[in-house]
The first five atom37 places (N, CA, C, CB, O) and aatype in JSON, in Angstrom:
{
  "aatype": [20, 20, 20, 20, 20, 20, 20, 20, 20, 20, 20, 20, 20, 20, 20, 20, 20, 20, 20, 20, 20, 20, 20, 20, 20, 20, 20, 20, 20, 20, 20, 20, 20, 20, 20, 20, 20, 20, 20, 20, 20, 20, 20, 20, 20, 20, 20, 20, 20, 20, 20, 20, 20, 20, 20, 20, 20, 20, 20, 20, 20, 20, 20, 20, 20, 20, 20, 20, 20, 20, 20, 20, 20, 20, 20, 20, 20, 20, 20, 20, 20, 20, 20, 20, 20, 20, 20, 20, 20, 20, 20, 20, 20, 20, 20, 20, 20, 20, 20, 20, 20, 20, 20, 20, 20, 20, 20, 20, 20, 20, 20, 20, 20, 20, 20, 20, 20, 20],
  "atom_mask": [
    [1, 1, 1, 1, 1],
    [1, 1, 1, 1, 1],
    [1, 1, 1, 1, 1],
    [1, 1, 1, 1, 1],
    [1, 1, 1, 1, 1],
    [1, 1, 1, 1, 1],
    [1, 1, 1, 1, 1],
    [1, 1, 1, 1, 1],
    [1, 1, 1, 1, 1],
    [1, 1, 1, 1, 1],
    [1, 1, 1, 1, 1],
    [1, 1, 1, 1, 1],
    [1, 1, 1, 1, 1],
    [1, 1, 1, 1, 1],
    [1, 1, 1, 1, 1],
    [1, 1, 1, 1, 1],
    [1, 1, 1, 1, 1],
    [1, 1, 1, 1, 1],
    [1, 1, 1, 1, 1],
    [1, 1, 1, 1, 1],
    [1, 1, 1, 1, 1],
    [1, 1, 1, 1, 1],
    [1, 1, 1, 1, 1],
    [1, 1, 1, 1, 1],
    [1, 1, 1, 1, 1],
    [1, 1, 1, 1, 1],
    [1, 1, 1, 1, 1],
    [1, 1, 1, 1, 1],
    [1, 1, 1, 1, 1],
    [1, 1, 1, 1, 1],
    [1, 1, 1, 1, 1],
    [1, 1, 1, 1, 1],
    [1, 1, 1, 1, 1],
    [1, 1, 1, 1, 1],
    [1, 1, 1, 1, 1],
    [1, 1, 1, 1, 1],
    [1, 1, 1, 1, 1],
    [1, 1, 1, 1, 1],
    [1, 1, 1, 1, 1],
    [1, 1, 1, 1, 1],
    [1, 1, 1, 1, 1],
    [1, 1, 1, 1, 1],
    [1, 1, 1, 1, 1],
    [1, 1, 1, 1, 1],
    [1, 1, 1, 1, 1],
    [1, 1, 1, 1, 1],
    [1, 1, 1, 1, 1],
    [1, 1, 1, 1, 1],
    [1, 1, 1, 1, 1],
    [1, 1, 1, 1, 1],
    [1, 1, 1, 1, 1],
    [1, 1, 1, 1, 1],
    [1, 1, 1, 1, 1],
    [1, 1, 1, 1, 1],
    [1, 1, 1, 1, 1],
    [1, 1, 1, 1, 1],
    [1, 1, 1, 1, 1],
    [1, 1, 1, 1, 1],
    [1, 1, 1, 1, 1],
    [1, 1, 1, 1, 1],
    [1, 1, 1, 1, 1],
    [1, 1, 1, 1, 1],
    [1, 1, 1, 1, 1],
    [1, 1, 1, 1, 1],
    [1, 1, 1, 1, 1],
    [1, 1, 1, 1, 1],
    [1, 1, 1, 1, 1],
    [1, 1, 1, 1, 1],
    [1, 1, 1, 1, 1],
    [1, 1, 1, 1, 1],
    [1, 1, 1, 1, 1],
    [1, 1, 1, 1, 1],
    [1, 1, 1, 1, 1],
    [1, 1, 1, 1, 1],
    [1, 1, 1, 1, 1],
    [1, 1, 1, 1, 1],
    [1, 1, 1, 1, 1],
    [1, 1, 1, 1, 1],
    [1, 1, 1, 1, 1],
    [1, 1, 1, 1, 1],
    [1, 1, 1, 1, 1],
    [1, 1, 1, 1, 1],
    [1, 1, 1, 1, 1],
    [1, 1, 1, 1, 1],
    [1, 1, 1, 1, 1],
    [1, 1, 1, 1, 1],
    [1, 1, 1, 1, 1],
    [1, 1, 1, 1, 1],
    [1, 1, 1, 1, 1],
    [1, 1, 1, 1, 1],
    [1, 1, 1, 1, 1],
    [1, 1, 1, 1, 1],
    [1, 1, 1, 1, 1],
    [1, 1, 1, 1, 1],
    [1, 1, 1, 1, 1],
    [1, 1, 1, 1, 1],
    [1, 1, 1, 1, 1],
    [1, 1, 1, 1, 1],
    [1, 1, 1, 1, 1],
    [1, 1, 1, 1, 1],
    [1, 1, 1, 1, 1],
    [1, 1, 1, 1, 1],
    [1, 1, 1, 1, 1],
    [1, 1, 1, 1, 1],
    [1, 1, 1, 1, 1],
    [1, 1, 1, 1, 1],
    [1, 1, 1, 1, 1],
    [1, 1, 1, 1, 1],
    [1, 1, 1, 1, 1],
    [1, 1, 1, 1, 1],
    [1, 1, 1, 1, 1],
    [1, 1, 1, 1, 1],
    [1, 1, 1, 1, 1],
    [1, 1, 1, 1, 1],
    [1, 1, 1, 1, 1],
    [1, 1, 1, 1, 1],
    [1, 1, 1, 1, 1],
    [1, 1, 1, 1, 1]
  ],
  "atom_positions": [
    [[79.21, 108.31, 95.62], [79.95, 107.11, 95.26], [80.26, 106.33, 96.54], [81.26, 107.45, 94.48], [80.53, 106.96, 97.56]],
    [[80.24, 105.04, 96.53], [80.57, 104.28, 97.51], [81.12, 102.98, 97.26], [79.61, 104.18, 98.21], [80.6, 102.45, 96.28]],
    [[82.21, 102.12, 97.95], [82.56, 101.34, 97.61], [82.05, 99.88, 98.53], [83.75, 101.78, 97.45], [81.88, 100.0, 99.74]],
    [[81.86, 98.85, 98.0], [80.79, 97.89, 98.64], [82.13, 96.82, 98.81], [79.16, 97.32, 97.48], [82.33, 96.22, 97.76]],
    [[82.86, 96.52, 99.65], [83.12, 94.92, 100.12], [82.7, 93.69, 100.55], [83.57, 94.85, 100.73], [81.95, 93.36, 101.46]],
    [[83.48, 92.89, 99.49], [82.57, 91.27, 100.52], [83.77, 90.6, 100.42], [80.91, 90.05, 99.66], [84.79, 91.22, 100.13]],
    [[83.79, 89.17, 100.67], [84.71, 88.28, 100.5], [85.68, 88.03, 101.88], [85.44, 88.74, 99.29], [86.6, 87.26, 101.61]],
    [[85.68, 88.23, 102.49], [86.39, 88.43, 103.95], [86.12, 87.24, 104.53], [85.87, 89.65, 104.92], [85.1, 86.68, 104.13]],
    [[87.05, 86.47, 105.74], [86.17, 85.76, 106.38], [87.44, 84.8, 106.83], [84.82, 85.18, 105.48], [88.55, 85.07, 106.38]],
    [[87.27, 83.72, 107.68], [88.42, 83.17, 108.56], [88.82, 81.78, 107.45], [87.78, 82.67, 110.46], [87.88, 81.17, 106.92]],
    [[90.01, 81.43, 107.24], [90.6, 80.74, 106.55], [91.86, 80.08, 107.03], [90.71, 81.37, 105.62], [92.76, 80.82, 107.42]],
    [[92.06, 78.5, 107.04], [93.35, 77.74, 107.46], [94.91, 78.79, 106.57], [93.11, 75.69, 106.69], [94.88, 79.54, 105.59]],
    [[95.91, 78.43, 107.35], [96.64, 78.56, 106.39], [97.22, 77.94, 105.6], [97.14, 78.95, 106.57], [97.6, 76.84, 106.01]],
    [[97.58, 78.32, 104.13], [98.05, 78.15, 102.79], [96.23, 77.53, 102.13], [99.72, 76.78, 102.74], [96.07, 76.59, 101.35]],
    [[95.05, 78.45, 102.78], [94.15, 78.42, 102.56], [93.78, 79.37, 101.11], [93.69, 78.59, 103.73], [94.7, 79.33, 100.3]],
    [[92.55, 80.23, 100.67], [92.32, 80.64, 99.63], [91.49, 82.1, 99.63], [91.76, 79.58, 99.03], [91.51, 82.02, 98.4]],
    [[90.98, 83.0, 99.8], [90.04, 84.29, 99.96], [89.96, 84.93, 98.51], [90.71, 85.48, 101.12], [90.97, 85.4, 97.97]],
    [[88.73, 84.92, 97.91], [88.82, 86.16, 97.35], [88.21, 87.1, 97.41], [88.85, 86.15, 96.51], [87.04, 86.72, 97.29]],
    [[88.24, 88.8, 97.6], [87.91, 90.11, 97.74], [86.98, 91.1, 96.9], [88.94, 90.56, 97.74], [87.34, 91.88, 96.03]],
    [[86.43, 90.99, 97.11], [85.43, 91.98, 95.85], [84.89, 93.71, 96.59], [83.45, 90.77, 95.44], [84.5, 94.14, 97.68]],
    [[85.13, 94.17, 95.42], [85.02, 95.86, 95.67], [84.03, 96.18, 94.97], [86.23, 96.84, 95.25], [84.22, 95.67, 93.86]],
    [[82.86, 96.88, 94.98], [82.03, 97.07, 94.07], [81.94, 98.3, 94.04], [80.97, 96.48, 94.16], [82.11, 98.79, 95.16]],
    [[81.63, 99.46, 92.81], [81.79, 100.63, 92.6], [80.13, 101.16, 92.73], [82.62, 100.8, 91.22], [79.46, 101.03, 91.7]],
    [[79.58, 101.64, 93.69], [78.2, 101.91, 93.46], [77.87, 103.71, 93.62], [77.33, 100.92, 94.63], [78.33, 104.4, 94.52]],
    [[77.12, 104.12, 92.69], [76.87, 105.73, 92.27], [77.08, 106.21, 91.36], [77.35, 106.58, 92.79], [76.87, 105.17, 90.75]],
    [[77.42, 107.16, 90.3], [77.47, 107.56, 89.58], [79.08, 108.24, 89.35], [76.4, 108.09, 89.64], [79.57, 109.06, 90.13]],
    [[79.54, 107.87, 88.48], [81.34, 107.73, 88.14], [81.93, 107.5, 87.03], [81.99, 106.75, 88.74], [82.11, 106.34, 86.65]],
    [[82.32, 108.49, 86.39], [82.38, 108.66, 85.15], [84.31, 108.52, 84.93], [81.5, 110.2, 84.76], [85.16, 109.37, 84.67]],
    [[84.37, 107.07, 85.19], [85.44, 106.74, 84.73], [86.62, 106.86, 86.34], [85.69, 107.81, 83.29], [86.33, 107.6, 87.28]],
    [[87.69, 106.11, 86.34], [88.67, 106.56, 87.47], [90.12, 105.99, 87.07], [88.17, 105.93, 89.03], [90.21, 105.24, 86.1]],
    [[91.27, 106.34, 87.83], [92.15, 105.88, 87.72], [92.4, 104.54, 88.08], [92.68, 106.54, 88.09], [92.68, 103.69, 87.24]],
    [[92.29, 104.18, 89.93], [92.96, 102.82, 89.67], [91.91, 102.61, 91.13], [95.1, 102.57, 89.64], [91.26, 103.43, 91.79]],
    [[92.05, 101.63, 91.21], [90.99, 100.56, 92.45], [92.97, 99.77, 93.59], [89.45, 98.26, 90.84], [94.13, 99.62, 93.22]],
    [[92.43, 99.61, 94.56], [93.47, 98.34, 95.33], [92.41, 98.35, 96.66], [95.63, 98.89, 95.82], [91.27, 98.7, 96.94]],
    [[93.9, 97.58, 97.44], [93.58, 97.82, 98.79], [94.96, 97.84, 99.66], [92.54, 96.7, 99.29], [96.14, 97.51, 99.5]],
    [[94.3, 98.31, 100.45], [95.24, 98.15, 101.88], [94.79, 97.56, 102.85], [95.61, 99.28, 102.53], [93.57, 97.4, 102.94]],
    [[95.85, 96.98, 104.03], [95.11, 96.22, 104.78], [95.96, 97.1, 106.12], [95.2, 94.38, 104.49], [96.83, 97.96, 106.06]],
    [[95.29, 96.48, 107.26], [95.56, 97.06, 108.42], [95.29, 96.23, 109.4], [94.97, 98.17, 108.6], [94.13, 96.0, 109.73]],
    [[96.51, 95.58, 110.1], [97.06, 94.59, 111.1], [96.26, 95.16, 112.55], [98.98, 94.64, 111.16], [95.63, 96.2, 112.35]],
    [[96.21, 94.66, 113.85], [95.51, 95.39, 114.97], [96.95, 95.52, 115.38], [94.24, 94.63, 116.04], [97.87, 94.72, 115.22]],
    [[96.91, 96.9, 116.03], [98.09, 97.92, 116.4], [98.77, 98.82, 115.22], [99.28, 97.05, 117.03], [99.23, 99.94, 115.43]],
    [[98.76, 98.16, 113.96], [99.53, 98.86, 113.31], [99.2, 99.49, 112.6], [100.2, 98.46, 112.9], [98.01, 99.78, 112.56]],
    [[100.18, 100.04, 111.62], [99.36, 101.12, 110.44], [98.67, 100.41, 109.3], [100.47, 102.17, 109.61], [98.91, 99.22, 109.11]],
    [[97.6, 101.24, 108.33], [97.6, 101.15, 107.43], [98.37, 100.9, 105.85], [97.24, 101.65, 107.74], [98.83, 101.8, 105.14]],
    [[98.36, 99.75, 105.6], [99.49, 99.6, 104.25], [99.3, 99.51, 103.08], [100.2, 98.62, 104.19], [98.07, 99.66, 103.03]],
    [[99.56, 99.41, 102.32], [99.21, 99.5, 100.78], [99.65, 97.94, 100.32], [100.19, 100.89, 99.85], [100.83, 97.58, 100.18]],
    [[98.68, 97.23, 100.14], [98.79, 95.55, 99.65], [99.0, 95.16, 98.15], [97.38, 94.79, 100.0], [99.83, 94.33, 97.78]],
    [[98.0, 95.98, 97.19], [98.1, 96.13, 95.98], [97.0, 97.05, 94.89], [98.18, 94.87, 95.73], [95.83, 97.3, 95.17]],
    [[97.52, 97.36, 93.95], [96.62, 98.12, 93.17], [96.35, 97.89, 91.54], [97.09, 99.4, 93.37], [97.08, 97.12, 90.92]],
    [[95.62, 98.37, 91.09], [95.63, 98.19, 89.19], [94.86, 98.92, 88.88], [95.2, 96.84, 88.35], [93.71, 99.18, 89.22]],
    [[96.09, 99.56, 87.68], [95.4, 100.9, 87.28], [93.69, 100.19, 86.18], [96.96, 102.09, 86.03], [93.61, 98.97, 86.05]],
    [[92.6, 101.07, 85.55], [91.93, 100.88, 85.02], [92.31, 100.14, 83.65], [91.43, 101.84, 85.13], [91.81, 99.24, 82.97]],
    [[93.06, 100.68, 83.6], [93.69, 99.72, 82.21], [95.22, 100.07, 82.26], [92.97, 100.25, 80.42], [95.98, 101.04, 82.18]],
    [[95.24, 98.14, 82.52], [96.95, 98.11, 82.95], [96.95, 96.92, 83.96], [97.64, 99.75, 83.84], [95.99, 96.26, 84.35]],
    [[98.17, 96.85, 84.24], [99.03, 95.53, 85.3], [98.48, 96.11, 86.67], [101.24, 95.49, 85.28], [97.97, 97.19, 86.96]],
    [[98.85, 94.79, 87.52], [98.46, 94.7, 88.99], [99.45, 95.58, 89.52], [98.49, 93.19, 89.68], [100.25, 95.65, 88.58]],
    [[99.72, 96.01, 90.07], [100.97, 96.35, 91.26], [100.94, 95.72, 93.06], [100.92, 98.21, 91.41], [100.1, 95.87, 93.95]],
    [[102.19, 95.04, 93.03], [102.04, 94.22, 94.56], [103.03, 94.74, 95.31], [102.25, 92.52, 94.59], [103.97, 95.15, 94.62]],
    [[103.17, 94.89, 96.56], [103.54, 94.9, 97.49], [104.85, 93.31, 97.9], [102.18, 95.14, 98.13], [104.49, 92.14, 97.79]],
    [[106.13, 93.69, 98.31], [106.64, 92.56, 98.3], [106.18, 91.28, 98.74], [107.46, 92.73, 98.74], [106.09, 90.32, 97.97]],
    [[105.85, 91.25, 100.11], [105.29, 90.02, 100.74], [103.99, 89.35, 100.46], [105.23, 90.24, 101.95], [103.71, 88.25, 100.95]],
    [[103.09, 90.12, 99.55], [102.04, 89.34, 98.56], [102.37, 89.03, 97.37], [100.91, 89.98, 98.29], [101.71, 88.08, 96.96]],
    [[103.49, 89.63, 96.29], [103.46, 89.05, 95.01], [103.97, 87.68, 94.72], [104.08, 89.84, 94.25], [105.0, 87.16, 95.15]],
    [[103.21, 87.27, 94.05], [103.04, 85.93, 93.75], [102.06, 84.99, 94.25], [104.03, 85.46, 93.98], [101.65, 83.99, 93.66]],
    [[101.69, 85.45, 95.52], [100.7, 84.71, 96.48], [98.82, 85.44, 95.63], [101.19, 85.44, 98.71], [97.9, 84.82, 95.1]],
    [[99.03, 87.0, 95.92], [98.04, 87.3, 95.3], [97.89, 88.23, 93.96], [97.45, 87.71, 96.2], [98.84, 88.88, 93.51]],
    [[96.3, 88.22, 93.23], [96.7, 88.38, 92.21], [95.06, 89.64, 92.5], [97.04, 86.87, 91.03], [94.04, 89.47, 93.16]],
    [[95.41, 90.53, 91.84], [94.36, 91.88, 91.4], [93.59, 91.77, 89.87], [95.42, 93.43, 91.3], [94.13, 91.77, 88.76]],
    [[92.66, 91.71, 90.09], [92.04, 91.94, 88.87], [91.06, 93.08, 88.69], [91.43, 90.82, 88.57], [91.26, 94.04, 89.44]],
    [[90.09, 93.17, 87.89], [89.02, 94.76, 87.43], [88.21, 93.97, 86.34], [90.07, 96.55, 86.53], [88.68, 93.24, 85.47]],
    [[86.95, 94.27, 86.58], [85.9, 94.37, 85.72], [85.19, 95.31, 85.4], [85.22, 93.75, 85.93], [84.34, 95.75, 86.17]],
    [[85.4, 95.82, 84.18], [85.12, 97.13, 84.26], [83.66, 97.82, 83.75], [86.16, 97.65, 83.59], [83.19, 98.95, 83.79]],
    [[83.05, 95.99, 83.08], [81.68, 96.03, 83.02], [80.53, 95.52, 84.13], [81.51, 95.42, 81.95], [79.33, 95.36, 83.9]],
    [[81.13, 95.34, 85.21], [80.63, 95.01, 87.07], [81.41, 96.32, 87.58], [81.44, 93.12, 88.09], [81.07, 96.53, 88.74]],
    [[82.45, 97.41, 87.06], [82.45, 98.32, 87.84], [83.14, 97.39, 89.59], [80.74, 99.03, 87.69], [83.02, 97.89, 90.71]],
    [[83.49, 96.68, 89.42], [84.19, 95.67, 90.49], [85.64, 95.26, 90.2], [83.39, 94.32, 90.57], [86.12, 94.96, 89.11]],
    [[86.29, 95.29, 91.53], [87.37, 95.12, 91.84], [87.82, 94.17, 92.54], [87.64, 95.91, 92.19], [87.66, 94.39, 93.74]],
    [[88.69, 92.45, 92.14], [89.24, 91.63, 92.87], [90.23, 91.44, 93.45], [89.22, 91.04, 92.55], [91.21, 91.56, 92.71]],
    [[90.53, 91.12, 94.8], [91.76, 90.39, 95.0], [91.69, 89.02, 95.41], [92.51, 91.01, 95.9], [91.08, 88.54, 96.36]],
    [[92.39, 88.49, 94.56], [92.7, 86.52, 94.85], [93.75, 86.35, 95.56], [93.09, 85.45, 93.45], [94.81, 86.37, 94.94]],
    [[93.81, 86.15, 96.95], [94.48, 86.05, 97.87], [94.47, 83.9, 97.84], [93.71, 87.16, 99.24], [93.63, 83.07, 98.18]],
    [[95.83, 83.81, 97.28], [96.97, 82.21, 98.13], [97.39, 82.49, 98.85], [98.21, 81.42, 97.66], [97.61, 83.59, 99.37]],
    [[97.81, 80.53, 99.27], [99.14, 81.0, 100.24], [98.73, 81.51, 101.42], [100.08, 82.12, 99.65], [99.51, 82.23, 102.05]],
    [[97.63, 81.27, 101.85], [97.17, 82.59, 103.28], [97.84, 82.3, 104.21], [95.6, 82.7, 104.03], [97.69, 81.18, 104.69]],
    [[98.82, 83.25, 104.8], [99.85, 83.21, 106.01], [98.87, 83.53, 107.14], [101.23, 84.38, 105.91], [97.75, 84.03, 107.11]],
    [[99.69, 83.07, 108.23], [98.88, 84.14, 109.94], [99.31, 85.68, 109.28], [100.12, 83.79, 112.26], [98.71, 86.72, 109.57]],
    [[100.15, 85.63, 108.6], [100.81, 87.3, 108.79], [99.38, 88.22, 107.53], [103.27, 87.42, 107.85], [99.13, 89.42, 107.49]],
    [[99.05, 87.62, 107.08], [97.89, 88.22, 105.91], [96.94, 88.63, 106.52], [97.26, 87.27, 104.86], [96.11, 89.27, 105.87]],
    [[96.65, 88.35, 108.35], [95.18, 88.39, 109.1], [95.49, 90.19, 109.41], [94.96, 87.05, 110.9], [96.43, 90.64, 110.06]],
    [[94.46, 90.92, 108.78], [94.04, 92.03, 109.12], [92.27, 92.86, 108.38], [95.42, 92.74, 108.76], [91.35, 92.23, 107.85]],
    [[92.3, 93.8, 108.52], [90.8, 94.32, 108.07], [91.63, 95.09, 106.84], [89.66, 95.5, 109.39], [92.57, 95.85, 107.06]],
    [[91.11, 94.74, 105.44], [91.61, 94.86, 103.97], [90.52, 95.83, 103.82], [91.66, 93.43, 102.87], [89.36, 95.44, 103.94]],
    [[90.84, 97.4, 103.49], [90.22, 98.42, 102.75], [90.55, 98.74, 101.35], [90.39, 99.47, 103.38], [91.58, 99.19, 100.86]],
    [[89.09, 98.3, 100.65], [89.38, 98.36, 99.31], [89.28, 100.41, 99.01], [88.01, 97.15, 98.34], [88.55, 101.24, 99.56]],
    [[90.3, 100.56, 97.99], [89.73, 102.27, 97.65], [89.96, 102.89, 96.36], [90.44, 103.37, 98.58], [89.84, 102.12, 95.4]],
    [[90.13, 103.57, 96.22], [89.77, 104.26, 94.43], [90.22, 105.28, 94.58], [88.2, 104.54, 93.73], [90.07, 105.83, 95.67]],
    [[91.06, 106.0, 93.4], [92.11, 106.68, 93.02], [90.89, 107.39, 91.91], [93.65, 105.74, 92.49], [90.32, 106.46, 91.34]],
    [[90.45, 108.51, 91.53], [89.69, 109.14, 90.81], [91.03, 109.92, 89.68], [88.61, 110.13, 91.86], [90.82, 110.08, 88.48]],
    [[91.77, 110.13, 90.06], [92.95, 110.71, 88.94], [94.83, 109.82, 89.51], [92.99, 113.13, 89.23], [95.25, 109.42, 90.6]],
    [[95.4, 109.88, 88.16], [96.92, 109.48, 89.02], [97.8, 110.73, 89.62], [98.06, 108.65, 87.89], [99.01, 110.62, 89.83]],
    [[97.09, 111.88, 89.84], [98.1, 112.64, 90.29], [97.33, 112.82, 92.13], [98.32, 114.25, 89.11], [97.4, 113.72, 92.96]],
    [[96.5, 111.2, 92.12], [95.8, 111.67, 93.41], [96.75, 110.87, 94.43], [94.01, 111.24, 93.52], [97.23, 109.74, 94.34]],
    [[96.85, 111.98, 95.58], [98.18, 111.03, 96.58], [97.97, 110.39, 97.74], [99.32, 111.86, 97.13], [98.83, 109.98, 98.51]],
    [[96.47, 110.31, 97.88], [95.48, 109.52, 98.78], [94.65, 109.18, 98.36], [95.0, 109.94, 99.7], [94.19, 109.99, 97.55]],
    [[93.79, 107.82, 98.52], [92.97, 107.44, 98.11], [91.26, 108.38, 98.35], [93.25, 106.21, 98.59], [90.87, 108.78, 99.44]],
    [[90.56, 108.53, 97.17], [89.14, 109.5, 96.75], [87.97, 108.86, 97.6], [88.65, 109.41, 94.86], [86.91, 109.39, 97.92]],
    [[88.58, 107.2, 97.97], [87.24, 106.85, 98.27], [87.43, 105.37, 99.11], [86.28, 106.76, 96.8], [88.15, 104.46, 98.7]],
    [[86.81, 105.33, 100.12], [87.03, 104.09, 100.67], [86.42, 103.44, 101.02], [87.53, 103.98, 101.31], [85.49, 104.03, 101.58]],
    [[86.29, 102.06, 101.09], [85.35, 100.83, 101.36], [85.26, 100.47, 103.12], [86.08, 99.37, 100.44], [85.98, 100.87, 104.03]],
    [[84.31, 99.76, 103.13], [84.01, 99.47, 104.68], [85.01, 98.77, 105.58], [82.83, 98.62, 104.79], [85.28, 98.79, 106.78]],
    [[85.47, 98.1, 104.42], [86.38, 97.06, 105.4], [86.4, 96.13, 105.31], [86.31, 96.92, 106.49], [85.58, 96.12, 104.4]],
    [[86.76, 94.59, 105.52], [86.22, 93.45, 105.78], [87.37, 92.89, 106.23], [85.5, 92.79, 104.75], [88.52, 93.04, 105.81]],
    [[86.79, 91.98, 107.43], [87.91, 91.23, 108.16], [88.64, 89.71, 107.41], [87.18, 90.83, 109.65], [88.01, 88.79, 106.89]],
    [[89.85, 89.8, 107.55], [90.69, 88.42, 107.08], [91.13, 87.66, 108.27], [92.09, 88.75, 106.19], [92.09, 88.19, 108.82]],
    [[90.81, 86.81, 108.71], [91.88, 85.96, 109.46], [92.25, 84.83, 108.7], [91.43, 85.44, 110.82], [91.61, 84.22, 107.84]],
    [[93.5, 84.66, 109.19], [94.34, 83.33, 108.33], [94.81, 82.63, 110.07], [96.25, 84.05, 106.88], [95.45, 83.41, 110.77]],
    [[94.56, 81.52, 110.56], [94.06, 80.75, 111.56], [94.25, 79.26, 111.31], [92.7, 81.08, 111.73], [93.73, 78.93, 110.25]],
    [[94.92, 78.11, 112.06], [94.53, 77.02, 112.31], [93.37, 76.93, 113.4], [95.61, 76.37, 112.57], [92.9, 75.84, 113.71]]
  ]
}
């Protein structure tokens, strides 16, 4: 199993991005898809998630700005990132939760860079 990112890429701010996760291999069903993003110096964070069937879950300083979605016949995973702050610029790892009693993510995506930039 592997997870495929695109959508990344340098943007003004109160500019627009959206994120795509693609589920590629053989996978017989999972719990939930998000991402996290990761600032240079700092840690890894948890931005937002949605279970397979069910609501988004956000993180304070994105809700409202962005929104999570799932297709579950593309096996793909969105985030619609508004509003793009300087503070949103980091490398966003999309990943996948294979059960909910899992307490790290099963699987993780490459990466893709965000800058939010005049």
């Amino acid at each position: 199993v592997q997870l495929v990112e695109s959508g990344g890429g340098l943007v003004q701010p109160g500019g627009s991005l959206r994120l795509a996760c693609t589920v590629s291999g053989n996978l017989f069903g999972f719990y939930a898809m998000g991402w996290y993003r990761q600032a240079l110096g700092k840690q890894r964070d948890l931005v937002a998630w949605i279970p397979s069937i069910g609501d988004g879950n956000y993180t304070d300083s994105v809700r409202g700005r962005f929104t999570i979605s799932i297709d579950l016949s593309k096996d793909t995973a969105y985030l619609q990132m508004d509003s793009l702050k300087p503070e949103d610029t980091a490398v966003y790892y999309c990943f996948l939760n294979l059960h909910v009693s899992s307490t790290t993510p099963d699987f993780w995506g490459q990466g893709t860079q965000v800058t939010v930039s005049s």
